[in-house]
N, C-alpha and C positions, 0 to 999 in steps of 0.2 A: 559547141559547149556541151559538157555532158556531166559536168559537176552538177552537188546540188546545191552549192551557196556559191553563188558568184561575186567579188570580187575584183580589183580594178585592172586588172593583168589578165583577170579571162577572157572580157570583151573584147574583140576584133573590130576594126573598120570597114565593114562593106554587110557584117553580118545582120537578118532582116528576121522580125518575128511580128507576128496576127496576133491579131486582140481578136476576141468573142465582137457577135454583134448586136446592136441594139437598135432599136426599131425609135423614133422622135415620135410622141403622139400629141393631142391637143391638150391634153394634163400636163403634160411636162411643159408646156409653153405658155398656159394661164398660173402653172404652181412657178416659175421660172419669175413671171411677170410678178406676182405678190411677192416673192421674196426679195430680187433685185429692184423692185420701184419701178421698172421700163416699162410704161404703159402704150411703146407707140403704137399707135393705127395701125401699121403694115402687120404688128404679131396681135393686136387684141380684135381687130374690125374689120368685120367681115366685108363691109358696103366700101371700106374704105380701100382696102387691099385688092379688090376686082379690079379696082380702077389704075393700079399701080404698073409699075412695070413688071411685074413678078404675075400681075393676074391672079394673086391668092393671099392669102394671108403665108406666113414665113415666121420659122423659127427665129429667134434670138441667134448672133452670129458666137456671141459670148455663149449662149445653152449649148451649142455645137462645142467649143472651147473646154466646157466643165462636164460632159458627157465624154470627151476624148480622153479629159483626167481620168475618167471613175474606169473607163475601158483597158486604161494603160494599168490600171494597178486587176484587172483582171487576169491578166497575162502569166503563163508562167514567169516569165523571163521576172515579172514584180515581186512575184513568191518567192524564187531564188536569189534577189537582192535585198530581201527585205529584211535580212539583220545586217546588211553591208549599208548600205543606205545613208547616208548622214543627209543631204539637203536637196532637195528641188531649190538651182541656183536661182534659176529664171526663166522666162516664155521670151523666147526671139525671135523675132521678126514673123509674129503670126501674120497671116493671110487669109481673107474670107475672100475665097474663088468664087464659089457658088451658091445660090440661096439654099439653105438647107429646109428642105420641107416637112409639113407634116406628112406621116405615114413613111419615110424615106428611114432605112436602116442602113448605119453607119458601122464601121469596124473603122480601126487604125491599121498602118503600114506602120512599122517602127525599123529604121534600119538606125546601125552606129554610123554616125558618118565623121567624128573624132574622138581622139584622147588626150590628154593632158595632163603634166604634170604639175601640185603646186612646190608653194616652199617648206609645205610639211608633208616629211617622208612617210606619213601614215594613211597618204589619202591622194587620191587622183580626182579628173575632172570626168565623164562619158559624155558625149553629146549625142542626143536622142533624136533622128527625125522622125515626126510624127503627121501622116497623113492621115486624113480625114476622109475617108470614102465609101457613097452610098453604093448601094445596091445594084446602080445602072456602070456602076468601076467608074465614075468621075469623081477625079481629086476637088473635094467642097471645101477645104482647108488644110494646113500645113502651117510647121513652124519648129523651131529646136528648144530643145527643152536640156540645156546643162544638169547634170546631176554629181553631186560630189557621192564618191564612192571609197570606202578601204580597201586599202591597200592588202592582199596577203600576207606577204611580207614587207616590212617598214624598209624602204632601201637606205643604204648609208650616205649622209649627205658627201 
């Protein structure tokens, strides 16, 4: 792709693009915890979480989830659809592989893995895979993220 507004005809199926990366610290998981209400043990206690199967205390599987958000719109590839855009359809079939830890920095793997057409000729479906992976390259989460996008040109029904 070498436009600079991308479009639902420009995306290809196999094509893969990197997100910047972001480091998870103990802020982002006590401010995580006051905003979302999640007080468990495993992410707030200390005494609690040694004793766990993890051996530490752990991020939120969701703070993983809404840090991949904020990364994907990092990207070029967000900047170049950002006046194409119409909807985040949905989050499918996320997966929490790994505990995601404090001090672990994350980027995303974004490849297209389909396209679709709807019943209005102005607008198609991209579907986004979006891996989640630390620093040591293990996959900590994964899931597709549908995105409606416009069309270039409006095809004729």
């Amino acid at each position: 792709m070498t436009k600079e507004t991308l479009y639902f005809e420009d995306f290809e199926v196999g094509e893969s693009f990197l997100s910047p990366a972001r480091t998870i610290t103990e802020t982002d998981v006590v401010n995580f915890a006051g905003l979302s209400g999640d007080y468990n043990a495993l992410h707030v206690d200390d005494d609690y979480a040694k004793n766990s199967i993890f051996g530490e205390r752990i991020a939120h599987g969701l703070l993983g989830l809404t840090v991949s958000s904020g990364l994907f719109t990092r990207t070029d590839l967000n900047r170049r659809m950002s006046t194409t855009l119409i909807a985040l359809l949905g989050i499918n079939s996320w997966r929490f592989l790994r505990p995601l830890k404090f001090g672990d920095t994350i980027h995303l793997d974004i490849e297209i893995i389909g396209k679709e057409e709807t019943s209005k000729p102005d607008r198609g479906i991209v579907y986004f895979k979006r891996k989640v992976v630390n620093q040591r390259g293990e996959l900590v989460q994964e899931g597709t993220t549908p995105m409606m996008i416009l069309r270039e040109k409006a095809r004729r029904p």
